[in-house]
Wavefront OBJ file of the C-alpha trace (Angstrom):
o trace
v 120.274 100.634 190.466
v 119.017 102.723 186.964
v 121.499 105.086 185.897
v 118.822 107.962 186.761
v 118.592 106.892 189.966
v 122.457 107.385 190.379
v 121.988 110.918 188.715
v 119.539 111.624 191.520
v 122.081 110.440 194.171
v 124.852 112.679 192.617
v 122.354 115.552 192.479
v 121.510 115.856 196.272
v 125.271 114.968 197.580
v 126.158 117.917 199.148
v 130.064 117.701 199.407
v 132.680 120.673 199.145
v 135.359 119.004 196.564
v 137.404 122.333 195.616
v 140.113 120.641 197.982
v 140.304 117.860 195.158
v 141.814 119.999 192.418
v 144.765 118.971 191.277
v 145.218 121.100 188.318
v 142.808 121.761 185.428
v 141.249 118.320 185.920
v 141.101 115.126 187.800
v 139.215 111.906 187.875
v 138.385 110.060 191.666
v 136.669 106.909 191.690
v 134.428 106.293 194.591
v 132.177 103.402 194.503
v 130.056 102.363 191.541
v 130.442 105.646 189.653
v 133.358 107.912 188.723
v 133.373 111.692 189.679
v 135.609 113.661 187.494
v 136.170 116.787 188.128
v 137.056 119.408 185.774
v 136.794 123.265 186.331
v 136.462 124.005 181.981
v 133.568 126.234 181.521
v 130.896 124.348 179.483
v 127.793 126.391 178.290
v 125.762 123.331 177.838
v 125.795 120.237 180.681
v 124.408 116.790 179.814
v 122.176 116.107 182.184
v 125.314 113.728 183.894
v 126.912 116.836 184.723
v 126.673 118.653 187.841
v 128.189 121.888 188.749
v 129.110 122.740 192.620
v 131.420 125.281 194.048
v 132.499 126.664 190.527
v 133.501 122.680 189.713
v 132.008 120.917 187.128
v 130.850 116.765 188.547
v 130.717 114.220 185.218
v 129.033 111.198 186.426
v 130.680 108.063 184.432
v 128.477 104.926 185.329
v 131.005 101.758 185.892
v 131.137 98.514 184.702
v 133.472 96.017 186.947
v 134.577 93.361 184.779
v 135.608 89.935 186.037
v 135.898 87.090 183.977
v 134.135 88.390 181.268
v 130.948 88.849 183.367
v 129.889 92.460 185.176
v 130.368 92.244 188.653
v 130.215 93.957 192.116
v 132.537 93.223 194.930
v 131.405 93.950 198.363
v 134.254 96.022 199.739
v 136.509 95.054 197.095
v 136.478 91.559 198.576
v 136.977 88.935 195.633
v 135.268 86.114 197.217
v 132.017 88.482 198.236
v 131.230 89.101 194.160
v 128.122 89.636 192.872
v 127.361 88.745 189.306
v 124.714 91.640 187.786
v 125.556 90.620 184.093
v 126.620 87.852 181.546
v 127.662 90.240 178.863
v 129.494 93.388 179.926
v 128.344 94.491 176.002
v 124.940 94.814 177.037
v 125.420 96.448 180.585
v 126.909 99.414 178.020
v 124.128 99.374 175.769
v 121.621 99.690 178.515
v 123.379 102.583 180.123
v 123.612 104.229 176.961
v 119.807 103.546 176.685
v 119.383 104.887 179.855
v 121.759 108.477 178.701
v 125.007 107.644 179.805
v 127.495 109.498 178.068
v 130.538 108.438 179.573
v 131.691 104.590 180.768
v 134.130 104.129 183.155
v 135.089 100.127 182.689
v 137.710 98.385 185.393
v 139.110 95.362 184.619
v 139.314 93.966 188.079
v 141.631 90.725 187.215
v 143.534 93.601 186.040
v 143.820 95.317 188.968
v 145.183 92.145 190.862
v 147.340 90.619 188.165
v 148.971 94.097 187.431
v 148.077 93.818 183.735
v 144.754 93.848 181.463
v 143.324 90.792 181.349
v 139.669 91.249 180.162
v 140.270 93.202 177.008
v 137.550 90.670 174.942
v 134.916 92.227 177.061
v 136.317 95.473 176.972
v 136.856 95.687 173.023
v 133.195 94.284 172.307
v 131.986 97.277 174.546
v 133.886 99.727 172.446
v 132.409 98.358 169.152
v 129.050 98.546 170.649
v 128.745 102.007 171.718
v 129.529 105.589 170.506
v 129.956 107.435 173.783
v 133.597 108.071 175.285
v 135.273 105.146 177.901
v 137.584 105.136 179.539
v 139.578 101.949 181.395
v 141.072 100.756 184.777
v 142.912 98.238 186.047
v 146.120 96.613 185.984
v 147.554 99.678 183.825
v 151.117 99.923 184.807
v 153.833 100.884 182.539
v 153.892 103.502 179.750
v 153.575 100.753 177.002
v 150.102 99.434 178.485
v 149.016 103.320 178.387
v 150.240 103.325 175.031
v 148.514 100.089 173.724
v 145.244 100.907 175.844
v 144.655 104.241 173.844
v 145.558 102.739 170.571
v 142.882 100.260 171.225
v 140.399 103.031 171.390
v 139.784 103.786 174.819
v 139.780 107.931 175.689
v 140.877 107.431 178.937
v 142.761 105.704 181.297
v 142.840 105.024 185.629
v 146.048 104.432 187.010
v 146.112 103.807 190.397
v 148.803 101.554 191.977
v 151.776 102.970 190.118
v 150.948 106.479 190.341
v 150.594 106.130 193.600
v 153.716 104.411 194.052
v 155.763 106.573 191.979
v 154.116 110.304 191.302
v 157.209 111.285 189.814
v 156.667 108.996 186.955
v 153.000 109.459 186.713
v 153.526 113.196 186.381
v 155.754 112.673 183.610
v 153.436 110.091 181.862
v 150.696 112.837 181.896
v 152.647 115.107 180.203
v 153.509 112.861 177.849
v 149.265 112.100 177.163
v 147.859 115.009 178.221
v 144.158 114.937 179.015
v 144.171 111.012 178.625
v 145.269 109.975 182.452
v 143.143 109.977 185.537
v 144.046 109.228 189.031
v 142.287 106.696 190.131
v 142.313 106.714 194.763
v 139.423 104.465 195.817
l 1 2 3 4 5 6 7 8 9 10 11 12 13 14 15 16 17 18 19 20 21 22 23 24 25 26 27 28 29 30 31 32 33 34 35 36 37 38 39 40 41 42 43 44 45 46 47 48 49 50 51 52 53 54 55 56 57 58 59 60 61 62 63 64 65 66 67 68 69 70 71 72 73 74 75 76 77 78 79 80 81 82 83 84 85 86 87 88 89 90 91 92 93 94 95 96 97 98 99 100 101 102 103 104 105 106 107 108 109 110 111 112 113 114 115 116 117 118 119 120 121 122 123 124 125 126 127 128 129 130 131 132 133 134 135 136 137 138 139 140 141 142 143 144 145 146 147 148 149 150 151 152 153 154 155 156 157 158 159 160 161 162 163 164 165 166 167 168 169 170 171 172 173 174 175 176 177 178 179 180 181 182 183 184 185
């Protein structure tokens, strides 16, 4: 699906998310895209951006990474994967082309090993394009986090740990602040 077509998904879905807010901001991945929500007043909105119920929306289109190639699983299931691109680089470029301003990549080997696996694919994409990403998948322990933002990444999902131990994923927030989202999908 085009990333406009997305935008006009996002535009006419009529949920009430001011139950989400978990503070000044927070990220929740549902499906191909990722909402993150932030309530920061911002005078001018990319045209990814959509405001409801005093909340501001960010649409981040997603790139699902799986042996170096872009992929979809149906319902997470591994062995129900469709292949939508050879070269995660060029998925990027064409949302860019398209007016993404955000990527949200997940490195789904990642996700199941418990460690990054597909950084290759995930490096190329950050020399290719000039727009903020952000990464998920298999991000752990506070030296991944630390390694993943050196690497140039703005962001970062955790999922699994945080949800297995909130105390230490508050703590690991403080210490990046604005750098962390929750992933829950």
């Amino acid at each position: 699906m085009p990333y406009s077509a997305y935008l006009g998904q996002v535009t006419r879905w009529k949920a009430d998310f001011g139950h989400l807010r978990f503070g000044a901001s927070c990220g929740i991945v549902l499906g191909p895209i990722l909402f993150a929500y932030s309530n920061a007043n911002r005078q001018n909105f990319p045209t990814q951006i959509v405001k409801r119920n005093g909340f501001v929306m960010e649409v981040w289109p997603a790139i699902d990474i799986r042996g170096g190639l872009c992929v979809r699983l149906e319902q997470g299931d591994y062995a129900r994967e469709t292949v939508y691109g050879e070269e995660p680089r060029e998925v990027a470029l064409q949302f860019v082309e398209q007016g993404a301003q955000y990527l949200h990549l997940v490195d789904l080997e990642g996700a199941r090993e418990g460690l990054p696996v597909n950084l290759p694919s995930v490096q190329e994409i950050l020399a290719s394009v000039d727009i903020t990403c952000e990464l998920g998948g298999g991000i752990r322990d506070e030296q991944s986090i630390e390694e993943l933002l050196d690497f140039g990444l703005e962001r970062l999902v955790l999922g699994t740990s945080a949800l297995k131990d909130p105390d230490w994923f508050r703590e690991i927030c403080t210490k990046f602040p604005h750098r962390l989202v929750l992933g829950i999908d």
